[in-house]
N, C-alpha and C positions, 0 to 999 in steps of 0.2 A: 504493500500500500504506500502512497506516495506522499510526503509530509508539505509537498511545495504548495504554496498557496496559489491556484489557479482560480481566484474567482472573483470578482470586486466588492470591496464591503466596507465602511464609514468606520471612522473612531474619533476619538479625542489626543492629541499631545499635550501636554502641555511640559513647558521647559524654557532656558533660557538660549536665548540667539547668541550663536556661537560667529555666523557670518552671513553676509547679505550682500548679494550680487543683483543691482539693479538691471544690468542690460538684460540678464540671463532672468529674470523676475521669477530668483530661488533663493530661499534661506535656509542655512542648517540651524537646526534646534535639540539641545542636548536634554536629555531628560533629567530628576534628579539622582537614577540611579549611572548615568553615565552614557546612555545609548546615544546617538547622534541620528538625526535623519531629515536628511534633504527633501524642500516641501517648495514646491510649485507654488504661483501665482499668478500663474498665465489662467483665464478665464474670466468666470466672474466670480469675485471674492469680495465678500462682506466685509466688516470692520468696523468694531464699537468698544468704545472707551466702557469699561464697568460703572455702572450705575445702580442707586440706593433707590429704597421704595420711595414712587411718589417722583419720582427724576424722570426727564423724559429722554428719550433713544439718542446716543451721540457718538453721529456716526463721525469715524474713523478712515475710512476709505480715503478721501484726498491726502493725507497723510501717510499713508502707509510706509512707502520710502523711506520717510523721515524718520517713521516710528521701530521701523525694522531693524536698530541697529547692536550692535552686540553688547550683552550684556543685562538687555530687555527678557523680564518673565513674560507668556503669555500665554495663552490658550490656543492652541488649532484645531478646529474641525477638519478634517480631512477628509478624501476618498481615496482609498490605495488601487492601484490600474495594476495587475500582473502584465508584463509587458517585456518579448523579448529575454529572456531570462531571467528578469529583473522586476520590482516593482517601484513605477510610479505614483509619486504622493503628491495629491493639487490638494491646494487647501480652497475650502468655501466661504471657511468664518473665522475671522481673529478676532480675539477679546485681550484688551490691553487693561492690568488693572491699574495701571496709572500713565500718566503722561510723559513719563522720563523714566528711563531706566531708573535702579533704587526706589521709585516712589509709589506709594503704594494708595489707592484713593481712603481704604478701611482703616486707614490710620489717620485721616486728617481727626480733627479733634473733636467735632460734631457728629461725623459719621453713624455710628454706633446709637447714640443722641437721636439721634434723625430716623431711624429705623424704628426704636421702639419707639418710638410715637406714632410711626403710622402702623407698627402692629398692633398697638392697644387700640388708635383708632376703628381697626378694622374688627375687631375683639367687639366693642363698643356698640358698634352697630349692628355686629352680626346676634349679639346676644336682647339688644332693648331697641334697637331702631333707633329713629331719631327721639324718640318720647323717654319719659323719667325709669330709670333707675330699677327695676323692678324684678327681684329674682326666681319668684315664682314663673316668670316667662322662658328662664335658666335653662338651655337644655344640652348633654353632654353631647350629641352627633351637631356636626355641623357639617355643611359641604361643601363643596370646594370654593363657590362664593361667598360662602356665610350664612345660605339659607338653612333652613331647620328642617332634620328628616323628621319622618312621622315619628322615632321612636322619644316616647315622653320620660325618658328619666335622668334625672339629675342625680350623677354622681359627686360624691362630696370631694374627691380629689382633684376631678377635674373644677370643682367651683374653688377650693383653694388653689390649682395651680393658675387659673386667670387672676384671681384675686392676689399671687405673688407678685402675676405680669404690672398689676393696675399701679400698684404700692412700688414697684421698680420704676417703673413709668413718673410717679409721680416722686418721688426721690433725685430723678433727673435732669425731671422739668418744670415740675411746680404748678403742673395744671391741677388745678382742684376737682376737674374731673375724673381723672383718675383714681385720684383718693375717697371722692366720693364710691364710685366704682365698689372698691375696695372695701370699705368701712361696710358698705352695706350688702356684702360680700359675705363679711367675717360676721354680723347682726346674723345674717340668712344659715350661717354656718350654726352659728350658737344656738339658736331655737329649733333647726330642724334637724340636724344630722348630731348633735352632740348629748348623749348622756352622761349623764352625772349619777354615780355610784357613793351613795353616802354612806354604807355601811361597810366596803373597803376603800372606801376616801380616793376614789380614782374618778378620771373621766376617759370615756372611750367614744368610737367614732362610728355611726352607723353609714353602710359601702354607701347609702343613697337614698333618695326618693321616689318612686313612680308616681309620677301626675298626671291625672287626667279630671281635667277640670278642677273643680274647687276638692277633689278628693286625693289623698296624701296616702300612700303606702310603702309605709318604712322597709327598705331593704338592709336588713340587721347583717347577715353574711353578705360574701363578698358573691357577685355576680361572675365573676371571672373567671375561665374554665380551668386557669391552674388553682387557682384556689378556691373553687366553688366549696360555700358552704363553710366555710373557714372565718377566723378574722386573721389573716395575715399583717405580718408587722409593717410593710409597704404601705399600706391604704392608712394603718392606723400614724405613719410618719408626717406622709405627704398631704392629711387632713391639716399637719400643723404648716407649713410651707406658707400660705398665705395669710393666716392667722398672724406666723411671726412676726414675717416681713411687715406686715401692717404695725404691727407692737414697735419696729423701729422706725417710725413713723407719727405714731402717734402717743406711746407711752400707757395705751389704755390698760391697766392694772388687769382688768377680767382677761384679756388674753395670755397675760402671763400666768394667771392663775390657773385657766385651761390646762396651759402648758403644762406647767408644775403636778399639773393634776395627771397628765397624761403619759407623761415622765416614771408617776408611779408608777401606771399603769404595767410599763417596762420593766422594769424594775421587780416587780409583786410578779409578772407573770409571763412574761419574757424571758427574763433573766436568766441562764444555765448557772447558777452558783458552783455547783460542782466543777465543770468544765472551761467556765467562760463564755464568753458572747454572749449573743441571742437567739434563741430561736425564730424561724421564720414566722408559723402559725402556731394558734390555739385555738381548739374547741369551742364553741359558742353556751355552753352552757356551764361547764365546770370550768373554762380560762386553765384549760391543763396545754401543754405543748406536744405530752405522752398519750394521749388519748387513742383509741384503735379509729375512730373516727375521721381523723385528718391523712388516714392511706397514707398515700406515699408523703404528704408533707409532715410526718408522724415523728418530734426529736429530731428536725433537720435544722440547718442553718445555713444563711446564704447571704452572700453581698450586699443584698437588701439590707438584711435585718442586722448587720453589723456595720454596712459603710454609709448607707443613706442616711445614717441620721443630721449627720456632719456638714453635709451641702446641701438638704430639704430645710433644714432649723437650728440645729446646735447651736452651728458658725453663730448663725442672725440672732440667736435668743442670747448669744456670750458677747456680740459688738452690744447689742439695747441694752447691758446690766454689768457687764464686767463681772458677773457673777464664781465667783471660783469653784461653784460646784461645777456648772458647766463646763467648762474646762480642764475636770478631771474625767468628766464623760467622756469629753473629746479626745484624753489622752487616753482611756481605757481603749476609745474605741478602734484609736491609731494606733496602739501598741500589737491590740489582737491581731487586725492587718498585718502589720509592718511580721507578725509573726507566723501568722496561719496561711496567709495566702499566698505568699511568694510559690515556688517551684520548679526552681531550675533545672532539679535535675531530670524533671519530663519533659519539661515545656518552658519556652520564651512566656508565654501567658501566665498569669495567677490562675491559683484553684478557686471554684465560686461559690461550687458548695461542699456541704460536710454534712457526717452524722452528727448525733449529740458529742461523741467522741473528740472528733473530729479528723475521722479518718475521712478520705473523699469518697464523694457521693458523685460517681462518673456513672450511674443508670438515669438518673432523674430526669422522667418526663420529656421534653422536648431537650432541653438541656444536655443530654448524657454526659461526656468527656468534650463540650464545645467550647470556649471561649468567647462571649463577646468585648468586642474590640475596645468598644469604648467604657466598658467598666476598667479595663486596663488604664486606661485612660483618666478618667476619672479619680482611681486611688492616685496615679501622680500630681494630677493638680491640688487636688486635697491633700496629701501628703505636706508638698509644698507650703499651701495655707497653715497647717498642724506646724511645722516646720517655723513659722515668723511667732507662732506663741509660745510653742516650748521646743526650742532649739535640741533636736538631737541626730546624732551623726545618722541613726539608722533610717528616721523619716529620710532625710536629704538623701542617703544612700539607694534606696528603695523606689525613691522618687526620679532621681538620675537614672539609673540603671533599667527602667521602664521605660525613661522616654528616651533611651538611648538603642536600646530593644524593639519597640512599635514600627519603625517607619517601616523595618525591611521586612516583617509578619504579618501589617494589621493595615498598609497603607498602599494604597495604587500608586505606582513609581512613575505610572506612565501618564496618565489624567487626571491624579490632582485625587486628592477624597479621601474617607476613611471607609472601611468594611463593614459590615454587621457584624455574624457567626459565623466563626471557623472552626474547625476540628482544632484542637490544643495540640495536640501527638501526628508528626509526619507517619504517616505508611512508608513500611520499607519500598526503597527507590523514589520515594516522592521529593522534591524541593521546593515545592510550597503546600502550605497548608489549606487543605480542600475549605468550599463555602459549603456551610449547612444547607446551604437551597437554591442561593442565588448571591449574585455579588452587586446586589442592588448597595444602596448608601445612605444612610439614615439620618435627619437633620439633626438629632439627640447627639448623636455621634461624634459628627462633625465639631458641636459644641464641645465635645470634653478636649478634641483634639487640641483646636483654639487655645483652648481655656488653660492647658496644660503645657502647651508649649510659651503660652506667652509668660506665665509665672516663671517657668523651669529658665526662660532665656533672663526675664526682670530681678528673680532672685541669686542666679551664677553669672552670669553676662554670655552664658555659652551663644556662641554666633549663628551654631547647626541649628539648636535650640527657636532662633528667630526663623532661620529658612524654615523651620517644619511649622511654624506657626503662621508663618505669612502664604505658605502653601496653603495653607487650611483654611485661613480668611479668605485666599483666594479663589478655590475652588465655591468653598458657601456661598459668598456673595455675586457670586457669576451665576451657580444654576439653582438653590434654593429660595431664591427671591421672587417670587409669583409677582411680578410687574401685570398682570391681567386683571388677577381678582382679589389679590392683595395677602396680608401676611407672608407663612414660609411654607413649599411645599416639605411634605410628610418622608418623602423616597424621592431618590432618582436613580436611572440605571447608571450605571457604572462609565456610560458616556458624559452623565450631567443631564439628558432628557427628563423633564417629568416621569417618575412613575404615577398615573393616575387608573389605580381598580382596586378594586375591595373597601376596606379601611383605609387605603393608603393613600388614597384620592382626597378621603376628608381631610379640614383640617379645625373637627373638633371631636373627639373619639375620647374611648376608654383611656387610652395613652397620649394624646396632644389637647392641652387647651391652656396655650402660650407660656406655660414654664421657661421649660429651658430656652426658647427665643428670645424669653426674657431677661432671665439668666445672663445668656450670652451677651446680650447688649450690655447690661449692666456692668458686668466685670468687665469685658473687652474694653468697653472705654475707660474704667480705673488702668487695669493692667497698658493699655496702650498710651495714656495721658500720663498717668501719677508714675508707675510701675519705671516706666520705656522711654516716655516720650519728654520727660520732664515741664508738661504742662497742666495748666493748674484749673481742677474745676469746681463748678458747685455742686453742692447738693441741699436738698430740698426736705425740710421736717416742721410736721404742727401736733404740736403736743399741749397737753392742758398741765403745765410746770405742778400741776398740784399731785397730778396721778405718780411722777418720778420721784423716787426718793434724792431727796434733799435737793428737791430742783434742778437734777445734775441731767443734763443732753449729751448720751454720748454720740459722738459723730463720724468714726473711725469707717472708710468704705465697708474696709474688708479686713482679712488677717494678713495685715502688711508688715514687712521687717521692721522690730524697730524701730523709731527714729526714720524714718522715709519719707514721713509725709506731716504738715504742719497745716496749724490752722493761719490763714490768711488774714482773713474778716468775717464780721457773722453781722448780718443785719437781722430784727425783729421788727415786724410787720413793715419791712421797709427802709424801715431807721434803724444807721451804725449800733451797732451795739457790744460793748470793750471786754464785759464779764464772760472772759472765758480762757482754758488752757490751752496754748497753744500747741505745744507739747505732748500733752494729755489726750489731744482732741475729745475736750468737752466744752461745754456753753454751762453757767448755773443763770438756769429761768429765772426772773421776776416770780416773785408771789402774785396771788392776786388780781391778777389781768386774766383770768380764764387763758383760753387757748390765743398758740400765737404761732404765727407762721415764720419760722426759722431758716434762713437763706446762709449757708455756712461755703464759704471759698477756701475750699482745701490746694494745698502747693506742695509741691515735692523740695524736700530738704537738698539742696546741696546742687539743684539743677533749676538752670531758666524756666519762669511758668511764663 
């Protein structure tokens, strides 16, 4: 059988120009793994500068020439011609994400800024229209416009991860619509989906609602087919997510009390005391983990229930308090990582899950012996974060050594992106690690990528560090930007196409309703401004100084090194306002004056803002 490719078919490059010969209208383009390949221009070939939501189309074409010259990242769509021995490559479409070699558009200093405001706007309307505020109208599917399928239920994770988006959003920009959003968000959360257990002083989360009309039926277990029937610790984490994030925001006492409350929850019935971590699920009537009832999630543990706590709440409930209990969660939770999941000597990949023991659990469910990419992902950015509060060699190490690890297992070398599910373990003779199903590209994903490479390059200076981060900006903001119907698409193949069918078309589900888009905005512009770029922004908080103890506003982004970042100015309602650490990053409120709108101008220590 004959391995030559005889047949014509499309792809993507992306890479940087190596050389450009205008008469001959050809460029070589080097990948980041090293390949080179010579690309035509002769026909007809598109060309546009990268653009953010809400920008209009800018074409590139009379420039080309100019833009073509070495040194330049970019995109190529191609067609390969088997031809003569050989194959020819004409390209169709270049995508430039900036205007000059070096410059990148996702870095200017608004960018990031600009985006989540027009995802929250699109959040906004797809959930209440142009009319008030109203969450009974709440519903978890949305489609790919933002209209509403017929299915009537409101899950409580997806209304906290909008409600993280709302309180990010307005942390950035100070519309008070957003925060209204939000507040009555976290109102809608408290009364419907939240129990309160006074006889073991816990509160816990019910999966949701079904509506249909003025009639409410509480969905107590988890609707989900991995954990049907269950309460899994994922729903019960990510119920607090936009909870939090509103708590730093607003200071309202009842949310932390939730928190606190839900904390024990953890703690009473989560908790492996024997072993360590957590467990995933427990039973819905006895709150056991051991139950014969939860089948295969029966004494299991998994990445969920020991690393999400960290980046859905922890992090955000430890910047709003300074609280030092917190922070010993954080360190429990990063020790257990830094120790249980590593494993090199099977796999580049961490293990994800485990028994009670903590031997692995390589049969589980869809999961078996697979990896996904971006939990790998994810523990190094967090790491990183864990890393600027309690400095220890082994986070930093852990954190390095993963992201030094991913590009050449978990990342397309040729067109840009991150993977979903791989098999963890090569089959003998193989040298890459198989796709669970598909080599589609997931927009979750791609954020941790970001998210990971930009800390890993802000907190070591490493330079690979920035290339794998600005690759990753690059690819998102080229093909997961729905410029049509607005916010981010779900999937794309592994070219950058939309994928639109199934689930994966919408873009409000079980699993999306703007977290991590929001997420991503959020930090990507700390880490590219504060972190990188050494310039200086604000941020946005209205709190009732009465609800903080001792009228103290903490204003700290993120979990940033030390000494990195200082307070500027801080105005209240408008007017300069002096009382506050600049150091510290905190503000102490006035008494007295009810709520006030706090505009705080954070700068990076030691660099031009």
């Amino acid at each position: 059988m004959s391995d030559t490719v005889n047949f014509t078919f499309s792809d993507t490059i992306a890479g940087y120009v190596t050389a450009h010969d205008r008469d001959a209208r050809r460029f070589t383009l080097r990948t980041t793994d090293g390949r080179e390949f010579e690309i035509s221009t002769v026909g007809e070939v598109s060309a546009e500068l990268l653009r953010n939501l809400d920008e209009p189309y800018a074409d590139a074409v009379g420039h080309l020439d100019a833009m073509l010259e070495p040194g330049r990242y970019l995109h190529a769509h191609v067609v390969f011609y088997p031809e003569g021995g050989t194959t020819r490559i004409e390209a169709k479409r270049l995508l430039f994400p900036g205007r000059r070699p070096g410059a990148y558009r996702f870095e200017e200093t608004d960018w990031w800024i600009r985006q989540l405001e027009s995802i929250a706007g699109f959040y906004r309307r797809a959930q209440f229209g142009d009319g008030p505020i109203d969450f009974t109208g709440y519903r978890t599917q949305l489609r790919l416009g933002g209209d509403k399928t017929a299915s009537h239920v409101q899950e409580t994770d997806t209304i906290s991860r909008l409600v993280y988006g709302m309180a990010s959003a307005f942390m950035l920009t100070g519309d008070d619509e957003y925060l209204e959003v939000a507040e009555r968000g976290t109102e809608y959360l408290r009364e419907h989906m939240r129990v309160v257990d006074p006889e073991e002083d816990v509160v816990y989360w019910y999966h949701g609602l079904s509506v249909d009309g003025d009639t409410e039926k509480k969905l107590f277990t988890s609707e989900f087919s991995d954990d049907y029937d269950a309460i899994p610790m994922y729903e019960q984490i990510y119920a607090l997510a936009g909870p939090v994030q509103t708590y730093r925001v607003t200071g309202d006492p009842r949310i932390r009390s939730d928190a606190d409350a839900t904390l024990r929850l953890f703690e009473k019935f989560f908790l492996d005391r024997e072993h360590g971590g957590y467990y995933s699920h427990i039973d819905p009537i006895l709150f056991r983990a051991d139950h014969e009832s939860l089948g295969p999630n029966k004494a299991r543990k998994n990445w969920n229930s020991v690393g999400d706590h960290a980046p859905a709440y922890l992090i955000n409930l430890y910047l709003a308090t300074g609280d030092e209990s917190y922070a010993r969660m954080l360190e429990y939770t990063f020790d257990t990582i830094v120790d249980r999941f590593p494993d090199r000597k099977n796999s580049p990949f961490v293990q994800e899950r485990f028994h009670r023991d903590w031997s692995h659990d390589t049969t589980h469910g869809w999961q078996q012996d697979r990896a996904v990419v971006g939990h790998n992902l994810k523990i190094a950015w967090n790491l990183m974060r864990m890393h600027a509060l309690r400095p220890k060699r082994e986070y930093l190490a852990t954190a390095t050594e993963i992201g030094e690890l991913m590009p050449a297992v978990g990342s397309d070398r040729q067109r840009g992106g991150w993977y979903d599910v791989v098999e963890r373990v090569l089959a003998d003779g193989q040298e890459h690690h198989r796709f669970a199903w598909h080599d589609r590209k997931a927009w979750w994903q791609q954020e941790q990528a970001i998210l990971a490479y930009l800390i890993l390059h802000g907190v070591t200076g490493g330079q690979r560090f920035l290339r794998d981060a600005r690759h990753a900006e690059a690819f998102y903001n080229a093909y997961f930007l729905d410029h049509d119907e607005g916010a981010v698409y779900f999937n794309v193949l592994a070219t950058g196409t939309p994928y639109l069918l199934g689930t994966e078309r919408l873009k409000g589900s079980h699993s999306m309703s703007m977290y991590h888009s929001a997420e991503l905005c959020y930090l990507a512009a700390v880490y590219n401004n504060l972190l990188i770029g050494g310039r200086g922004m604000d941020f946005w908080f209205k709190p009732d100084p009465a609800g903080l103890p001792d009228g103290l506003l903490r204003v700290s982004p993120d979990l940033l090194p030390a000494g990195s970042v200082r307070i500027a100015e801080v105005e209240l309602d408008g007017v300069p306002y002096p009382d506050h650490d600049a150091d510290a990053l905190t503000v102490r409120l006035p008494s007295g004056r009810g709520r006030v709108k706090v505009r705080v101008r954070l700068e990076p220590v030691g660099k031009a803002s």
